[in-house]
C-alpha positions as CSV (number, residue, x, y, z in Angstrom):
1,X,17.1,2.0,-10.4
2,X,14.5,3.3,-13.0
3,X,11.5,3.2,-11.1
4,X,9.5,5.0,-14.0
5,X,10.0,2.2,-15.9
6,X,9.4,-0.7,-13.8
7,X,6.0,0.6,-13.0
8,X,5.3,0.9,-16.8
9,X,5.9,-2.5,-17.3
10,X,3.5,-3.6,-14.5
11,X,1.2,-1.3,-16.1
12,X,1.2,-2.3,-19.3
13,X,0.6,-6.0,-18.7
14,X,-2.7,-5.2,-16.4
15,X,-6.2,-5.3,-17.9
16,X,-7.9,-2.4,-18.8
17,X,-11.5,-4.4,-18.8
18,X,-13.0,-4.2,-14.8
19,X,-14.5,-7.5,-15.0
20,X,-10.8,-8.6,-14.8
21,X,-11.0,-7.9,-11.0
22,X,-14.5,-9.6,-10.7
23,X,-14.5,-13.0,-8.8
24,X,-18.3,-14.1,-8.2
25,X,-17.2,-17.2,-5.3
26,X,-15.5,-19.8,-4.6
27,X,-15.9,-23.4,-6.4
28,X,-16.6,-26.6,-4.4
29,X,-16.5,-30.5,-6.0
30,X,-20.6,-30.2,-6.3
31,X,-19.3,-27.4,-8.8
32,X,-21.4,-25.1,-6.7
33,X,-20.5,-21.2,-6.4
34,X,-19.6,-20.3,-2.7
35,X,-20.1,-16.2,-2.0
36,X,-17.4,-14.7,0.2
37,X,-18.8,-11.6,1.5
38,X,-17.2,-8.5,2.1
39,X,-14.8,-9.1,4.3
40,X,-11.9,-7.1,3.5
41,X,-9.0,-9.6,4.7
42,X,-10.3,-12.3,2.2
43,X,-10.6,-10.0,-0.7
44,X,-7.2,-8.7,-0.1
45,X,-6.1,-12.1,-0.5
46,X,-8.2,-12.2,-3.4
47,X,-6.4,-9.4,-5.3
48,X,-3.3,-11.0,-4.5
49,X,-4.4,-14.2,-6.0
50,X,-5.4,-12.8,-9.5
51,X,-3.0,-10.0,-9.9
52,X,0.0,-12.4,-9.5
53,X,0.3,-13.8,-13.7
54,X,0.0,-10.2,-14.9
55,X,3.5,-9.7,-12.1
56,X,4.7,-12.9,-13.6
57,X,4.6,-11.3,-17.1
58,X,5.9,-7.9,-16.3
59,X,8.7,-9.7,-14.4
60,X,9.1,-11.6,-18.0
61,X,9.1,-8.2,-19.9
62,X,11.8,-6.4,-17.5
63,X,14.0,-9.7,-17.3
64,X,13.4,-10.3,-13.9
65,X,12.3,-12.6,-11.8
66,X,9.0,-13.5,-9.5
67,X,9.2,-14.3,-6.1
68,X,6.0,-14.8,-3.9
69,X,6.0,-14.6,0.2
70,X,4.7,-18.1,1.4
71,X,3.5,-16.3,4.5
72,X,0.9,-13.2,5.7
73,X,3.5,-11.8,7.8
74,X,6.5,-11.9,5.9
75,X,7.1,-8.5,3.8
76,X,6.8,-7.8,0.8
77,X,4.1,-10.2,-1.0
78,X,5.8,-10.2,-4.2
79,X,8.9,-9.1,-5.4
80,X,11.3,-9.0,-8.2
81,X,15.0,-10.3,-8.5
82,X,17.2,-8.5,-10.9
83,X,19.7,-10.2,-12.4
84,X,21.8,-8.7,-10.1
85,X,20.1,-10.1,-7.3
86,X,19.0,-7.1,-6.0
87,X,15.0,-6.9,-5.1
88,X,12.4,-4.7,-5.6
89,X,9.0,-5.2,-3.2
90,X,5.7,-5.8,-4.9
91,X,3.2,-5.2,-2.0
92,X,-0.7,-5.7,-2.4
93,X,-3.2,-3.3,-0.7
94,X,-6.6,-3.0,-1.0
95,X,-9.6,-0.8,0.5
96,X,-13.1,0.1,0.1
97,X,-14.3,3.5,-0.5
98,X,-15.8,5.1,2.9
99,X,-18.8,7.9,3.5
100,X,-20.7,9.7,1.0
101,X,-17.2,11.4,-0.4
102,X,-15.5,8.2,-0.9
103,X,-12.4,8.9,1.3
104,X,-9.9,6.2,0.4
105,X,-6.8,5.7,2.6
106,X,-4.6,2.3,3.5
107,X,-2.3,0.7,5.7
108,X,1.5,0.0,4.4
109,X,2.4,-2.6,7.1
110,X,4.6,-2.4,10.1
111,X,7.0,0.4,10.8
112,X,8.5,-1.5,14.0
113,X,10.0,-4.5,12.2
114,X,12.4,-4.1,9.2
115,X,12.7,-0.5,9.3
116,X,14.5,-1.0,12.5
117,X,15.6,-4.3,12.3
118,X,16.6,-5.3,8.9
119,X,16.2,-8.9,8.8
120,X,12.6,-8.8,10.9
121,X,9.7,-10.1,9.5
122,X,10.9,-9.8,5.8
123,X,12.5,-11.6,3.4
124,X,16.3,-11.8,2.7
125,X,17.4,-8.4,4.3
126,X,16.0,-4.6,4.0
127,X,18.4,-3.5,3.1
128,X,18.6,-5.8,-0.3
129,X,15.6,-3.8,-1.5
130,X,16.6,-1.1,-4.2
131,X,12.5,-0.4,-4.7
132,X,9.5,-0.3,-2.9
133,X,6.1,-0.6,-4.8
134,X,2.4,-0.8,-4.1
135,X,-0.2,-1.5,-5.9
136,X,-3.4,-0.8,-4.7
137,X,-6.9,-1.7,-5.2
138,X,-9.7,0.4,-4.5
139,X,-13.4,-0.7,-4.6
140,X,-16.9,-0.1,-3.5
141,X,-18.9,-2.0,-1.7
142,X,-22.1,-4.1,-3.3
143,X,-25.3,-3.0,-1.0
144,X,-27.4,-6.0,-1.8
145,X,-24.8,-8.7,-2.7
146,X,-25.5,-12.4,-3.4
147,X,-25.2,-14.8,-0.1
148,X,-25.3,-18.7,0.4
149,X,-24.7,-21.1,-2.3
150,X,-25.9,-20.3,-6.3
151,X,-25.2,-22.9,-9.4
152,X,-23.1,-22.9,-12.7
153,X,-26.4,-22.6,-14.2
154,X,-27.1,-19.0,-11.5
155,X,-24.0,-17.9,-12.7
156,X,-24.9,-14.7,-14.1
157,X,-27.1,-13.7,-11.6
158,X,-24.7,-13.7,-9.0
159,X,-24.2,-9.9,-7.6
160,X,-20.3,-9.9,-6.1
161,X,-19.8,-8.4,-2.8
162,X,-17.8,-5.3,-4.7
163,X,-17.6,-3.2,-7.8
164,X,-16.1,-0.5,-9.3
165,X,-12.4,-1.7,-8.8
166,X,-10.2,0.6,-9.6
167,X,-6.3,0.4,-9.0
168,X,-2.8,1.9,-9.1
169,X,0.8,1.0,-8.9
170,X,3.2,3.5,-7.1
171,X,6.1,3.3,-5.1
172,X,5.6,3.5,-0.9
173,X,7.1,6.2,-0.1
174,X,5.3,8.4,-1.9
175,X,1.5,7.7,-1.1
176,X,2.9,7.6,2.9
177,X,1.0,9.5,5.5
178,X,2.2,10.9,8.7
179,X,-0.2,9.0,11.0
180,X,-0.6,5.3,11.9
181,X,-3.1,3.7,9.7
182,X,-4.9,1.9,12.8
183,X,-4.8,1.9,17.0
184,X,-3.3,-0.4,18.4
185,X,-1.4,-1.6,16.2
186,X,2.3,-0.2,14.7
187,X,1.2,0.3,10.9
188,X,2.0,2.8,8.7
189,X,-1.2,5.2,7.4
190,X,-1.3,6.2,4.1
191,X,-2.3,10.1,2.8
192,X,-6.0,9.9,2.7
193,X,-7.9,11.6,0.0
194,X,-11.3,11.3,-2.4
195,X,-9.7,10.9,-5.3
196,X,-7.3,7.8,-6.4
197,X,-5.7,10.4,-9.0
198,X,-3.3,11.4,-6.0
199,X,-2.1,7.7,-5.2
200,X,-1.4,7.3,-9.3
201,X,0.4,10.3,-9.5
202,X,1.6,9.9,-5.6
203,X,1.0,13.5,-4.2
204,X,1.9,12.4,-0.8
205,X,3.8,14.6,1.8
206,X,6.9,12.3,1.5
207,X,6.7,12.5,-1.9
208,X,8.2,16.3,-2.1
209,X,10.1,15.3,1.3
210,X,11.9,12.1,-0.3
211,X,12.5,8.4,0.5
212,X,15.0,8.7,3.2
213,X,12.6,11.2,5.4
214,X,9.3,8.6,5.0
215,X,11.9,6.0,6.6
216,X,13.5,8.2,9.2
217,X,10.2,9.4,10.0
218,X,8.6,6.0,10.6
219,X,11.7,4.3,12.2
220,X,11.7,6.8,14.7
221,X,7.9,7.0,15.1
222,X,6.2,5.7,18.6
223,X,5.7,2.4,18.9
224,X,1.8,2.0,20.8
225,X,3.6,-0.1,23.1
226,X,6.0,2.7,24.1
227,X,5.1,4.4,27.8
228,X,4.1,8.0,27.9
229,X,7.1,9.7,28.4
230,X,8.8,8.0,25.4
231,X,6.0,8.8,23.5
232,X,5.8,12.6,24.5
233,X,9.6,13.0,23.5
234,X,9.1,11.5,20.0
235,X,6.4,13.0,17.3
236,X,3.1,12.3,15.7
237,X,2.9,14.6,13.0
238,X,5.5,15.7,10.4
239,X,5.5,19.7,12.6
240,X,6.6,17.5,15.6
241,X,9.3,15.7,13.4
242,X,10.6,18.6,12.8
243,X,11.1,19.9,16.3
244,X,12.5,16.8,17.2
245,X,15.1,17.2,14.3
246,X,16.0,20.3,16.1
247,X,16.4,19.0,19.4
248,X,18.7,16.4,18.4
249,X,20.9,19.0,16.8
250,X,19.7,18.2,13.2
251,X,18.8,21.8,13.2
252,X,20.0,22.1,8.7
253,X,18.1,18.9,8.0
254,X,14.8,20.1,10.0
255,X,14.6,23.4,8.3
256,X,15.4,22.2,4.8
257,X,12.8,19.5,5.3
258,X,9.9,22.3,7.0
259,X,10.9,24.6,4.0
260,X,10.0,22.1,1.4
261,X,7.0,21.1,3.4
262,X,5.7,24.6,3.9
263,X,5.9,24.8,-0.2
264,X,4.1,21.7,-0.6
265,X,1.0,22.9,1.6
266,X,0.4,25.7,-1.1
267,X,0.1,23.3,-3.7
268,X,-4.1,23.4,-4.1
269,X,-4.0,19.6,-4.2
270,X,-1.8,19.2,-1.4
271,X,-4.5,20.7,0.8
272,X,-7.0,18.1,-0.6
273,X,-5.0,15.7,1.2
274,X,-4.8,14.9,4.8
């Protein structure tokens, strides 16, 4: 599958103008303007909510079509049918810029459901997935936003609880990190980095390691549930992967994957990344 193209086409149908991304409140019958705040759960669901014509259309343009989870905890929250029935996975993430650097990193979902148990949590099956994309959303937050209720009339005075929005569209494997994203949870972390450039271009470890090592790696990876001793027998980082490669006898996969690692650590970018 032509990846390449498939993210042009998404591309290509979003707006350039940032205003695109702006949503001041919420409407009520007394056509007053409620604010939202900054909560980032609701303007997650937000993006989702606005970017899905502009998926409708590129699913138009590639001759596919849209489907659309009716539930939070069923993956992916779009996706594409090809007229082969296959699917490709359309997932919405979103995050706010953090510190005085703006370090940006995400979470990708679960790694303890359909990576190891293809029909959990997901729709149809995982292994009916040909393509994995993300498309991401990146903002700051407003210091001083607007709060309450404003009217129609107030309208332009209204100072949303973000700005700045900026986004990309890349496929998952390649903007995966090699930690979990939060505690206690089982949720894939992304690289994390100051600049979005490496999620457009995805610069990620698992980009030079390849698709099939980002899901060995997180199918195999503790769950926070797991007692100590399972834990201490698995990995944590991709050196640990490694070692545990070799203990299971994959001693030509291990050293072909270090080797490729050690050469993308030199890369000056790379060691942007963490």
């Amino acid at each position: 599958m032509d990846s390449k193209k498939i993210i042009k086409a998404i591309q290509e149908v979003l707006p350039t103008d940032p205003d695109s991304w702006k949503i001041l409140g919420f409407f009520n019958t007394k056509q007053e303007i409620l604010s939202f705040g900054n909560d980032s759960k609701i303007l997650g669901r937000l993006f989702e909510v606005i970017i899905q014509p502009y998926l409708k259309q590129a699913a138009q343009k590639l001759g596919y079509t849209l489907g659309e989870s009716s539930s939070q905890t069923v993956y992916p929250d779009f996706w594409f049918i090809t007229p082969k029935n296959r699917l490709i996975a359309i997932d919405i993430k979103s995050t706010y810029r953090k510190g005085k650097n703006g370090k940006i990193g995400f979470t990708l979902g679960g790694y303890g459901s359909f990576l190891r148990n293809n029909t959990k949590n997901i729709y149809r099956t995982y292994s009916d997935y040909d393509l994995h994309l993300i498309i991401g959303f990146v903002y700051t937050r407003t210091s001083n936003p607007t709060k309450g209720v404003s009217t129609v009339q107030a309208m332009s005075t209204i100072v949303p609880p973000y700005k700045n929005v900026q986004l990309f569209v890349q496929e998952k494997y390649k903007i995966g990190g090699q930690k979990k994203g939060s505690g206690n949870t089982n949720n894939i972390g992304t690289l994390t980095t100051t600049n979005i450039n490496d999620f457009i271009e995805g610069n990620g470890y698992f980009a030079a390691l390849g698709k099939d090592a980002f899901e060995d790696y997180w199918r195999h990876y503790p769950l926070y549930t797991d007692n100590a001793a399972t834990k201490k027998s698995l990995y944590t980082n991709l050196e640990e992967y490694f070692s545990w490669l070799d203990r299971k006898g994959s001693h030509k996969k291990s050293t072909e994957l270090k080797s490729i690692y050690d050469k993308w650590k030199l890369n000056p970018r790379s060691r942007k990344i963490h």
